[in-house]
Residue, then its C-alpha position, 0 to 999 in steps of 0.5 A: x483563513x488558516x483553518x480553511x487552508x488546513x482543510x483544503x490541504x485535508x481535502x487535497x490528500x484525503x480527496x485521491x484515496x477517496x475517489x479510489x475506494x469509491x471507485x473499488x467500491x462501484x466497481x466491485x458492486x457492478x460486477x457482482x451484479x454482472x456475475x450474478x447474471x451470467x453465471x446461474x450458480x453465482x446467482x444462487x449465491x448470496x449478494x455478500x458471497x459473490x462480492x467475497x468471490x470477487x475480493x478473492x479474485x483480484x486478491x489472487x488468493x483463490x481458494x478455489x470454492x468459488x470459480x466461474x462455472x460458465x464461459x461468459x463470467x470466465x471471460x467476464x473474470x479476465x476482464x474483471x481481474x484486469x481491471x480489479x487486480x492494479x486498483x486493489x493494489x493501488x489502494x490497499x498500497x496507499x492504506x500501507x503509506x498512510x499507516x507508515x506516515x501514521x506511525x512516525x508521526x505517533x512516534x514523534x508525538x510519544x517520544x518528542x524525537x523528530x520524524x521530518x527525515x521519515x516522513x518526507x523521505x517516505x521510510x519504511x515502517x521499521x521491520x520489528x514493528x512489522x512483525x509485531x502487526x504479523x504476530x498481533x494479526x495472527x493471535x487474532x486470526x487465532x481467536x477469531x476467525x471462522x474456517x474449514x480447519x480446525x480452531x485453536x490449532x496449527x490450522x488457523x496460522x495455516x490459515x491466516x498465511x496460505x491466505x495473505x501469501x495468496x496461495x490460497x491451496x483450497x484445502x482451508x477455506x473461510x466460512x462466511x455464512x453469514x454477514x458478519x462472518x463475512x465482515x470480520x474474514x474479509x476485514x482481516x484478508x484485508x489487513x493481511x495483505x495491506x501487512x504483505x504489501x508494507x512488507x515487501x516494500x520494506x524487503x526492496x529497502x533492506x535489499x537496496x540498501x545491502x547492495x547499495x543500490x538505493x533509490x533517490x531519496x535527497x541528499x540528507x545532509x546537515x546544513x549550518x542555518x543561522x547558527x543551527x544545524x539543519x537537515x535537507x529533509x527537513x528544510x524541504x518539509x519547510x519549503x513545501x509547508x510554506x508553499x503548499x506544497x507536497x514533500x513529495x513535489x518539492x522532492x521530485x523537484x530536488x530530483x530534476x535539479x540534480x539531474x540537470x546539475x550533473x548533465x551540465x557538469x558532463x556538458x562542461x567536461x565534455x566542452x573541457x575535453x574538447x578545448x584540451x585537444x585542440 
């Protein structure tokens, strides 16, 4: 009974991001077919390099050697992009939380120090932590990914960043003659900008925090249970395992009650006031 219920909490967390990917994945194989048809130079193109046209539209990096040449496939594009751009985010922004998730739980592992807080406050990966990934990924941007610049020089940085900040000049543009080109450029574009979207949520945390303005996160005091020491972070992560719940839900359920709490005491002074004047 236990097994079956971790797996169905398995299958309830990996079920939504599947059905994301899957539906990404449709999605892009659709229109590269729609692109091959009513646009005469995509169709000369091969299936591999049109669907790498298609990542770099809805990517917003747009190197720029590859653009719709007919007024059907510009329109088709708009859509197409309308549509690709918020499903690529959604999902290479769930990739990032899921890779953050992974590394407070290996940290928890390794050091034996509890990551409950982190985890059920949705912390952000460390910032030294992430520009260690960035210095990794650029070394192996470095080494091995195929450009128009030239290798084992300033252009491959140039490279790697023009393409993760979306910039994408045009004046260096990947090389993906063949399949396996095209994995190893597409994969690491990808990792790029899961890096770029990790960041800029650690950015928006270190600016709520300098200005004080940080989001609903609990109140992660330190409860006395029992004769033990206990944090609210952790006694939701407790609550939510023994109802089967998601940190998440039990949070946001946390969230309501506070907020019902402190309209009731603005309720209660108001009536308070009112008595006082009469």
């Amino acid at each position: 009974m236990q097994k079956k219920s971790s797996m169905q909490k398995f299958l309830a967390r990996i079920a939504p991001q599947a059905i994301i990917v899957f539906t990404l994945t449709a999605f892009m194989i659709i229109g590269a077919v729609v692109f091959q048809k009513i646009d005469p130079v995509l169709a000369e193109q091969s299936f591999y390099e049109v669907i790498f046209f298609e990542f770099i539209t809805i990517s917003t990096i747009g190197y720029g050697n590859q653009y719709p040449q007919t007024t059907k496939s510009r329109l088709f594009s708009i859509f197409f992009s309308i549509i690709g751009i918020p499903l690529l985010v959604v999902t290479l922004g769930n990739f990032g939380k899921y890779l953050t998730k992974f590394y407070w739980k290996a940290k928890g592992c390794l050091s034996s120090q509890k990551t409950d807080s982190e985890l059920v406050n949705d912390k952000d990966m460390p910032g030294f932590v992430i520009a260690l990934l960035y210095f990794l990924t650029f070394a192996i941007g470095f080494l091995f990914i195929p450009h128009s610049g030239e290798a084992y020089s300033i252009d491959d940085c140039y490279f790697s960043f023009i393409s993760f900040a979306t910039v994408g000049f045009g004046d260096k543009v990947p090389e993906i003659d063949t399949f396996e080109r095209f994995s190893k450029v597409t994969t690491y574009l990808l990792w790029g900008t899961i890096l770029n979207i990790m960041l800029i949520s650690y950015m928006n945390s270190w600016f709520n925090t300098i200005f004080a303005r940080q989001p609903y996160r609990g109140r992660d005091v330190e409860v006395l249970i029992g004769g033990q020491c206990i944090t609210v972070s952790e006694i939701t992560s407790l609550v939510a395992q023994q109802f089967h719940a998601s940190p998440h839900q039990v949070r946001s359920i946390l969230h309501d009650i506070d907020y019902i709490m402190d309209e009731m005491q603005t309720q209660e002074s108001d009536e308070n006031s009112e008595v006082l004047v009469q």
